[in-house]
PyMOL commands that place a pseudoatom at each C-alpha (Angstrom):
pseudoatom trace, name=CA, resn=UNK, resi=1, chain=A, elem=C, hetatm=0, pos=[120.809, 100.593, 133.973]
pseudoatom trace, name=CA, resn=UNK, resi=2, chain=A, elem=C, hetatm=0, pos=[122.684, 102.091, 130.981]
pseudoatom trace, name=CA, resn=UNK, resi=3, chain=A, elem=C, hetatm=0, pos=[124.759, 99.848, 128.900]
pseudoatom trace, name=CA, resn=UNK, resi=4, chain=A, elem=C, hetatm=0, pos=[127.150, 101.169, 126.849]
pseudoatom trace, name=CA, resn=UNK, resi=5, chain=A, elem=C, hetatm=0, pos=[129.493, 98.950, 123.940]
pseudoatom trace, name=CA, resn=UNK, resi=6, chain=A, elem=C, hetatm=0, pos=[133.190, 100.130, 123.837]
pseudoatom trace, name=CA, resn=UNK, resi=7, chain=A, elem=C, hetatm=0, pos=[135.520, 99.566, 121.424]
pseudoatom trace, name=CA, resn=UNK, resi=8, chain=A, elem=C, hetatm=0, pos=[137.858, 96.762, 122.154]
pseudoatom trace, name=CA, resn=UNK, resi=9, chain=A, elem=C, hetatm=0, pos=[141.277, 97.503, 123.716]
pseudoatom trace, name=CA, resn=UNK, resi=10, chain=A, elem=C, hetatm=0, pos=[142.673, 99.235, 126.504]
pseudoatom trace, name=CA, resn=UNK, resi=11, chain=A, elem=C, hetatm=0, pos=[142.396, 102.909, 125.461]
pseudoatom trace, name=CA, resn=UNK, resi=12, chain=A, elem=C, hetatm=0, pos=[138.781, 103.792, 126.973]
pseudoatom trace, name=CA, resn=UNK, resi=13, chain=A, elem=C, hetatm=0, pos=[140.151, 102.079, 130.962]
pseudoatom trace, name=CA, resn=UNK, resi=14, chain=A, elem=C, hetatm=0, pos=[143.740, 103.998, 130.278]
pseudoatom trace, name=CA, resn=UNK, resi=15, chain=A, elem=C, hetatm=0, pos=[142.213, 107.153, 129.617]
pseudoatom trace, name=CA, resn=UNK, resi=16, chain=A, elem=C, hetatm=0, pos=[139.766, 106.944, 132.585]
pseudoatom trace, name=CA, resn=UNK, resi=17, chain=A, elem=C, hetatm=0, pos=[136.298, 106.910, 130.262]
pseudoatom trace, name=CA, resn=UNK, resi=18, chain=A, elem=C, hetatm=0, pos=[135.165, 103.827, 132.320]
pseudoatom trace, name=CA, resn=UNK, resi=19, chain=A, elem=C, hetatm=0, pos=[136.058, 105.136, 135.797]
pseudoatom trace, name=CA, resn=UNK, resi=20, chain=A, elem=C, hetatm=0, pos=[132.472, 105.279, 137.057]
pseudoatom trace, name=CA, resn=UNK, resi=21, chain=A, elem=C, hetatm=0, pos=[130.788, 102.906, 136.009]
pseudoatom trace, name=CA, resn=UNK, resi=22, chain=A, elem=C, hetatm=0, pos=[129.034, 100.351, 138.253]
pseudoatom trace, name=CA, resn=UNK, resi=23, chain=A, elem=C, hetatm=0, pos=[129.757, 96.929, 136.352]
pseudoatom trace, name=CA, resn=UNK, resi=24, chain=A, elem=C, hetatm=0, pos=[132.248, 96.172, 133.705]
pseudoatom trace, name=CA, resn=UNK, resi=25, chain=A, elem=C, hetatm=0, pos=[131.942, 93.158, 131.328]
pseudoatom trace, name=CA, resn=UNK, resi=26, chain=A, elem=C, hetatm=0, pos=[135.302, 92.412, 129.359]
pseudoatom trace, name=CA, resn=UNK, resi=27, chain=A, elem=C, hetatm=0, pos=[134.229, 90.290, 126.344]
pseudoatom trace, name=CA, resn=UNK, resi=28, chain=A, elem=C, hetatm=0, pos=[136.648, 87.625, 125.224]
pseudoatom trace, name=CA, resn=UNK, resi=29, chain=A, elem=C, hetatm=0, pos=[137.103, 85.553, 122.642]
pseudoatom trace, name=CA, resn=UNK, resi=30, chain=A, elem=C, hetatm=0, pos=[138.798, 81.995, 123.117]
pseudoatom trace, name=CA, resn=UNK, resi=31, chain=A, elem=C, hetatm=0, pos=[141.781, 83.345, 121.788]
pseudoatom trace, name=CA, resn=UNK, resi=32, chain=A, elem=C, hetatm=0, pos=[145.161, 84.326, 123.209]
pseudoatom trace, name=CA, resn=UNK, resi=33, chain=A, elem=C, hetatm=0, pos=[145.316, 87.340, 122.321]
pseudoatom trace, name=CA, resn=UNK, resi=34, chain=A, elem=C, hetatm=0, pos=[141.754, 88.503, 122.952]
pseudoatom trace, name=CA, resn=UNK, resi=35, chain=A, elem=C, hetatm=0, pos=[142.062, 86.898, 126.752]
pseudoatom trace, name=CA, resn=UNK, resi=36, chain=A, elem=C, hetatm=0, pos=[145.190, 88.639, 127.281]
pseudoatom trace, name=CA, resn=UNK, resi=37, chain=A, elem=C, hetatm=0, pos=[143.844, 91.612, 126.261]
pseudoatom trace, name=CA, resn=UNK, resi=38, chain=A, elem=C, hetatm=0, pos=[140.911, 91.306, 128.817]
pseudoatom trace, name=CA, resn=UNK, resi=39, chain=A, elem=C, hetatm=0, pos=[143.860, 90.080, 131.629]
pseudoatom trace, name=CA, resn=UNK, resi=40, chain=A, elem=C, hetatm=0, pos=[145.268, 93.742, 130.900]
pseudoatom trace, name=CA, resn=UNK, resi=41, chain=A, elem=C, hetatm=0, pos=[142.122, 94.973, 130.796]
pseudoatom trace, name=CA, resn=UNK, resi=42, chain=A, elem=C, hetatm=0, pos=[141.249, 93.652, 134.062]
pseudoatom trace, name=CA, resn=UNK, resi=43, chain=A, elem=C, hetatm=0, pos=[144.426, 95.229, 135.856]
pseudoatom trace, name=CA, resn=UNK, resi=44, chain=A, elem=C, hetatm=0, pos=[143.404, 98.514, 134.457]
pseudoatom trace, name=CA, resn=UNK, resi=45, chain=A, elem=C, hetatm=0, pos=[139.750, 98.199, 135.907]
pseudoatom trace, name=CA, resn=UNK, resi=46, chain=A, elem=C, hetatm=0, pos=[140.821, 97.505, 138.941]
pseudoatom trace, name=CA, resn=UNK, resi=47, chain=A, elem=C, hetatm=0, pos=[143.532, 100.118, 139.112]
pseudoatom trace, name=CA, resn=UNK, resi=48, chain=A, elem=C, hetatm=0, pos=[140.769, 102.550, 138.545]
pseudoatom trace, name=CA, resn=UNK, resi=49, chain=A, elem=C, hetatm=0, pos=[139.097, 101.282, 141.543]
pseudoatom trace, name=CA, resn=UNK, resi=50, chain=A, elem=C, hetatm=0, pos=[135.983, 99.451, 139.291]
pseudoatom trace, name=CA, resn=UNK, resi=51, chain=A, elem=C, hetatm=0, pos=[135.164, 96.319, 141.729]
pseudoatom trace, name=CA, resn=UNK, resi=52, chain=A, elem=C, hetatm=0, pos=[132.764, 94.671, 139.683]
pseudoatom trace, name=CA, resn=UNK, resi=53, chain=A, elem=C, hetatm=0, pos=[134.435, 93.451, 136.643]
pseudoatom trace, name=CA, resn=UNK, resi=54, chain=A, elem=C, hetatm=0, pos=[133.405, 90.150, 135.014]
pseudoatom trace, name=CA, resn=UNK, resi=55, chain=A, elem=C, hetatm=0, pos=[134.531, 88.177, 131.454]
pseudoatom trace, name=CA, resn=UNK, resi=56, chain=A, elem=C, hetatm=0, pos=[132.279, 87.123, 129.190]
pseudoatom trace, name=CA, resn=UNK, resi=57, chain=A, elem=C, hetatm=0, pos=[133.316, 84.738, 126.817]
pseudoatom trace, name=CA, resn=UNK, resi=58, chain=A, elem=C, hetatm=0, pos=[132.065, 85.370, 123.549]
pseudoatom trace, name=CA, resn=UNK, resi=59, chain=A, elem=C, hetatm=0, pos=[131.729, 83.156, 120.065]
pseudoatom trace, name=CA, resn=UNK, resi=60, chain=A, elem=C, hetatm=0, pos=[132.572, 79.424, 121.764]
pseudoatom trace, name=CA, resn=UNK, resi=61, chain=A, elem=C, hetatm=0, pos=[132.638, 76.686, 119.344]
pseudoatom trace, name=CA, resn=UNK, resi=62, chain=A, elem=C, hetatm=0, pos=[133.856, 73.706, 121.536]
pseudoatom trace, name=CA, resn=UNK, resi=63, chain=A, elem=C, hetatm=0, pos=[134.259, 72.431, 124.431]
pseudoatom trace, name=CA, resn=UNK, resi=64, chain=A, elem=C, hetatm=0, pos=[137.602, 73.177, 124.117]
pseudoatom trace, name=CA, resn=UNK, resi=65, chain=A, elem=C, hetatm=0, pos=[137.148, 76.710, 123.440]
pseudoatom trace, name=CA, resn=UNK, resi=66, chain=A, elem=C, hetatm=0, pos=[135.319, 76.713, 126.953]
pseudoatom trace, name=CA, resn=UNK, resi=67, chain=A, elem=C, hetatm=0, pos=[137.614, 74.877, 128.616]
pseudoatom trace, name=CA, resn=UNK, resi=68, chain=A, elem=C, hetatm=0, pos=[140.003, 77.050, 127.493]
pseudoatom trace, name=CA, resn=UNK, resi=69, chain=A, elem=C, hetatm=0, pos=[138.015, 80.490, 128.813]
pseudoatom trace, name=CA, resn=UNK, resi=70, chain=A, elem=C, hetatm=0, pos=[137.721, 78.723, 132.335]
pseudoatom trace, name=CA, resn=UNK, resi=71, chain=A, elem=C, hetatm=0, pos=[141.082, 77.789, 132.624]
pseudoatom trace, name=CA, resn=UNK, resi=72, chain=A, elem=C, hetatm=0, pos=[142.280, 81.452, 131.826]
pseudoatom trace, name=CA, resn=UNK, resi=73, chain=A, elem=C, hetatm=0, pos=[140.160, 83.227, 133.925]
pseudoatom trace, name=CA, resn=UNK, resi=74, chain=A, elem=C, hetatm=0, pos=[140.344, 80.455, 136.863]
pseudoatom trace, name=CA, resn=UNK, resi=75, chain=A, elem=C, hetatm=0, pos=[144.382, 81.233, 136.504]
pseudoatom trace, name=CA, resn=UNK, resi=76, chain=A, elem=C, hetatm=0, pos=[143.860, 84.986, 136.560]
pseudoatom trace, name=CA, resn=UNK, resi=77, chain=A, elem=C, hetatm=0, pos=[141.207, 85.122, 139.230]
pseudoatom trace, name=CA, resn=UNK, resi=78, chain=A, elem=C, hetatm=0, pos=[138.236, 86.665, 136.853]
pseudoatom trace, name=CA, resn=UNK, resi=79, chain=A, elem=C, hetatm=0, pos=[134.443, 85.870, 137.408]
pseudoatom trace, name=CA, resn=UNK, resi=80, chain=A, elem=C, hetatm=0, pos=[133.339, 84.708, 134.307]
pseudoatom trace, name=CA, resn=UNK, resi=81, chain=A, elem=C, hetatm=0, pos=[129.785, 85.893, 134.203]
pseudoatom trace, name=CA, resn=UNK, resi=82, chain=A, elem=C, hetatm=0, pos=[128.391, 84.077, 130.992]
pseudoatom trace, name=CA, resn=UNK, resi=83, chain=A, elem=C, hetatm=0, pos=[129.794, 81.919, 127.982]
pseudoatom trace, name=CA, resn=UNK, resi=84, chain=A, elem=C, hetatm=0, pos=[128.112, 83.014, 124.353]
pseudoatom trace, name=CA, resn=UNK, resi=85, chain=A, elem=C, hetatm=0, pos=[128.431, 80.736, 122.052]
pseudoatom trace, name=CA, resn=UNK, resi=86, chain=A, elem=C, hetatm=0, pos=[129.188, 80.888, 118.438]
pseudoatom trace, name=CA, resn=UNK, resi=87, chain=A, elem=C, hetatm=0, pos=[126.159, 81.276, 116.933]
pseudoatom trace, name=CA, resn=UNK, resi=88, chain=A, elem=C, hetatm=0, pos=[125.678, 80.789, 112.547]
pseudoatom trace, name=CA, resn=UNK, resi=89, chain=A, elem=C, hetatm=0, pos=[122.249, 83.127, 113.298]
pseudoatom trace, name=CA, resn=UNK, resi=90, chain=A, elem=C, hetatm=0, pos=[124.405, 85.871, 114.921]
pseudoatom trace, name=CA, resn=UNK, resi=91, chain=A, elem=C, hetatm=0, pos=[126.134, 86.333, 111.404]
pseudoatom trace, name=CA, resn=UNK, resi=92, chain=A, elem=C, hetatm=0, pos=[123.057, 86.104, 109.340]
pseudoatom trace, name=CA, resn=UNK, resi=93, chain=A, elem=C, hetatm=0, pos=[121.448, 89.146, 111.257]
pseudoatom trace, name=CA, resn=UNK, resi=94, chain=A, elem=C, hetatm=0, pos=[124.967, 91.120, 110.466]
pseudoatom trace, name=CA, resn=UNK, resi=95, chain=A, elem=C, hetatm=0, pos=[124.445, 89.956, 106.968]
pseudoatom trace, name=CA, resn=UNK, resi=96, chain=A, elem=C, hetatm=0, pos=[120.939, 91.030, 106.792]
pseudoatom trace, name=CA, resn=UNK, resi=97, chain=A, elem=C, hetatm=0, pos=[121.553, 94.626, 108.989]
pseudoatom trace, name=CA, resn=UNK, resi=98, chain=A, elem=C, hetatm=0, pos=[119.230, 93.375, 111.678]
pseudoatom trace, name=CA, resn=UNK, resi=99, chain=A, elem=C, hetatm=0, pos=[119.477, 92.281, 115.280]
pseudoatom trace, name=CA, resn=UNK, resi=100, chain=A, elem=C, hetatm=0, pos=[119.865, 89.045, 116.176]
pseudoatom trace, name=CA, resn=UNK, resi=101, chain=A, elem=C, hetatm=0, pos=[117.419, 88.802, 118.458]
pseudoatom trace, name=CA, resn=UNK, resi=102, chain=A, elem=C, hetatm=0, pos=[114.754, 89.953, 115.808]
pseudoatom trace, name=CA, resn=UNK, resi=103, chain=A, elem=C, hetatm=0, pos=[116.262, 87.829, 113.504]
pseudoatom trace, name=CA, resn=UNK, resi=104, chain=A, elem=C, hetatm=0, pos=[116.028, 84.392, 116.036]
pseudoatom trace, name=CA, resn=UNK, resi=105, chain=A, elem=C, hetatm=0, pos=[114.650, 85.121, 119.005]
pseudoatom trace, name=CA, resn=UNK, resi=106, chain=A, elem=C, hetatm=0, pos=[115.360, 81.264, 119.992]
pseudoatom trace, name=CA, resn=UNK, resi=107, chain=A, elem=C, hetatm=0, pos=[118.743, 80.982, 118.925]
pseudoatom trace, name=CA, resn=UNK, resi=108, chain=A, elem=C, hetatm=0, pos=[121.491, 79.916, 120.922]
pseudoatom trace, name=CA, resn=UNK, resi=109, chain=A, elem=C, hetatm=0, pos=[123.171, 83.011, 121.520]
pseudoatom trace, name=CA, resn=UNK, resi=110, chain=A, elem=C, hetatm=0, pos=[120.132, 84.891, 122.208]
pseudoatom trace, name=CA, resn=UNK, resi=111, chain=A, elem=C, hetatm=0, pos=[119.516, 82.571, 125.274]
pseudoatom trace, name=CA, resn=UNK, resi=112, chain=A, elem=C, hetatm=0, pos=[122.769, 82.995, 126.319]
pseudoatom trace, name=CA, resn=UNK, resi=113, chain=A, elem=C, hetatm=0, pos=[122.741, 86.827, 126.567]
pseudoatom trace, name=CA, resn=UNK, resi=114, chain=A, elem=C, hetatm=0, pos=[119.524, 86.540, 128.457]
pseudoatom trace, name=CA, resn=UNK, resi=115, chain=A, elem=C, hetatm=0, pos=[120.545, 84.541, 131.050]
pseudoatom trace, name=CA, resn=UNK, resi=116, chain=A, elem=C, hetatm=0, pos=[123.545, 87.191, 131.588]
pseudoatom trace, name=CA, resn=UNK, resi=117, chain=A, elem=C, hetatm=0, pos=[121.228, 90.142, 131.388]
pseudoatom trace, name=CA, resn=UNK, resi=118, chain=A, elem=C, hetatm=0, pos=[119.036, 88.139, 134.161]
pseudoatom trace, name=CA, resn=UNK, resi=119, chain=A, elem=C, hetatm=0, pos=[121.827, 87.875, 135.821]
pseudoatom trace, name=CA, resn=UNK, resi=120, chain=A, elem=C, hetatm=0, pos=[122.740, 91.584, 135.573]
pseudoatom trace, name=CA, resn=UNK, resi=121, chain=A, elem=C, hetatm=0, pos=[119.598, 92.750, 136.787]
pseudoatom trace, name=CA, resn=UNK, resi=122, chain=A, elem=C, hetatm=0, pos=[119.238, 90.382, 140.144]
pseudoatom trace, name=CA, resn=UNK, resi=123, chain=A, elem=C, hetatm=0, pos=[122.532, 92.121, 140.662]
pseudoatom trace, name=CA, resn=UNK, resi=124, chain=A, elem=C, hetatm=0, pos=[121.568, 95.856, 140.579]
pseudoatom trace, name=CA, resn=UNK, resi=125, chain=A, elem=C, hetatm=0, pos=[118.624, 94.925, 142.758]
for i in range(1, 125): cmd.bond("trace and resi %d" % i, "trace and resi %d" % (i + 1))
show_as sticks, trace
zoom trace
């Protein structure tokens, strides 16, 4: 399994970079514009024939904010694989030019993105 981190926006699904890959994560934030742009990135996807395509939502504060996620992708029929939440440790790595995960192994966030990478795995068999 290769994972590779794009750039936000639409320009690597409109100019075809993505077309073969296996599994496509869209992170989101809980944010209009952010979840719109992972609505238009999901129409692209799936224009380009990618069939596994899934929104994560990423840096959720509240309830609200999750409520919020569900709601959108419920509305625009998008699996939402995993819900990240804001995490005070994720920023204090950045701060400190480390991982997070070296930084607090337990934190939040890091528990999050193992669960989805669990969940990525069992998937690829």
């Amino acid at each position: 399994m290769a994972i590779v981190d794009l750039e936000a926006g639409l320009e690597h699904l409109s100019r075809g970079t993505a077309r073969h890959v296996d599994t496509l994560l869209l992170v989101a934030e809980p944010y209009f514009k952010s979840l719109e742009t992972a609505r238009r990135s999901f129409a692209l996807a799936r224009d380009l024939g990618i069939e596994a395509i899934h929104m994560v939502a990423n840096k959720v504060r509240t309830a609200r904010d999750e409520e919020t996620v569900r709601e959108f992708a419920g509305r625009h029929a998008l699996s939402l694989a995993a819900v990240i939440p804001y995490d005070q440790a994720v920023v204090e790595a950045d701060q400190r030019g480390t991982a997070p995960i070296a930084h607090r192994p337990d934190a939040p966030s890091i528990a999050a993105i193992r669960r989805l990478a669990d969940q990525l795995l069992t998937q690829a068999g």
